[in-house]
N, C-alpha and C positions, 0 to 999 in steps of 0.2 A: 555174455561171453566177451572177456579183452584177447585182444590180439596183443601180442606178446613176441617182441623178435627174438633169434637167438643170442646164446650166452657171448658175449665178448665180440660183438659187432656193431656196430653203427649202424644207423638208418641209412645211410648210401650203400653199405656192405650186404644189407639184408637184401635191399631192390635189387630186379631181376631186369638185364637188359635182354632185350629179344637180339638173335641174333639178325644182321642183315645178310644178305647177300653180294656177291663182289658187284654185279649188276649195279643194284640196288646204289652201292656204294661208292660206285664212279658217274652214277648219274647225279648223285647228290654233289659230290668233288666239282664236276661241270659243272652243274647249277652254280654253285657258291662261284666258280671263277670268273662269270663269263661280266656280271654286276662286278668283280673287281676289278680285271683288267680295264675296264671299261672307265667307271670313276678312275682309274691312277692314270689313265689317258686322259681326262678331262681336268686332273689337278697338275699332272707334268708340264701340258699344253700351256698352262697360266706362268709359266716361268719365264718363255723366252715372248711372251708375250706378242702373238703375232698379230698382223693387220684388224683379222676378222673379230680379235677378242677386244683391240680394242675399241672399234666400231661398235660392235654390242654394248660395251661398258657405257661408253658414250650415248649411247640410245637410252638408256635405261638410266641414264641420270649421274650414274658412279665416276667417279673420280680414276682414274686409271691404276691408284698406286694401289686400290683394294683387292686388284686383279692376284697380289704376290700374298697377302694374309689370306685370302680365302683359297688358294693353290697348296699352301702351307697346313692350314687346316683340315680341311678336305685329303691331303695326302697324311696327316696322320689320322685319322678317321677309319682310311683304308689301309692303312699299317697294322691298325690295333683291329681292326674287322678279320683281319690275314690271318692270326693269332688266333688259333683256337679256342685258347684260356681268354681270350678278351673278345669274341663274338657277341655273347651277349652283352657286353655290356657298353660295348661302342655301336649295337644297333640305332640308339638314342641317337649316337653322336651324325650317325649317314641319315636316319629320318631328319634330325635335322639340317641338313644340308638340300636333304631333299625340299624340305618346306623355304628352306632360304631361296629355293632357284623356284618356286609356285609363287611367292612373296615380288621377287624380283619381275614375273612374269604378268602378275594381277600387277604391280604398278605401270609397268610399263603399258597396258591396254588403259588407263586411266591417262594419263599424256599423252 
């Protein structure tokens, strides 16, 4: 027996979304924002570049002017994560930022 979609659809036209609930639907909106505002306060922060950031950079070995490409970074990461149509696919782009700041973290116990 093949399964067979109908006449003059597409395979995304044929799938069936369950529906949500408004619930359902503002807790997932919360969820997704609470990771964004968060990151876009930790790449705004890198801008005006204040005492505590550059102490960190300094501990960790970095150069201070890296503080402004990885603020840059980082803030569109979370521009393009904001973007519905681009969730998926700048998930990549925030795991890696996540693994840059476990990276930065594992050398710094090593010195």
């Amino acid at each position: 027996m093949e399964w067979k979609r109908p006449e003059g659809t597409t395979l995304l036209q044929s799938t069936q979304i369950a529906p949500v609930s408004k619930k359902a639907l503002w807790a997932g909106r919360i969820l997704s924002a609470v990771p964004v505002l968060l990151l876009l306060l930790d790449s705004v922060m890198k801008f005006p570049k204040p005492a505590p950031l550059v102490e960190a950079f300094a501990r960790l070995g970095h150069p201070e002017r890296r503080a402004l490409g990885s603020g840059v970074v980082r803030l569109g990461c979370v521009v393009l994560y904001g973007i519905p149509r681009t969730t998926v696919l700048d998930a990549s782009g925030l795991s890696g930022c996540r693994g840059e700041g476990r990276l930065r973290a594992l050398l710094a116990r090593r010195s």
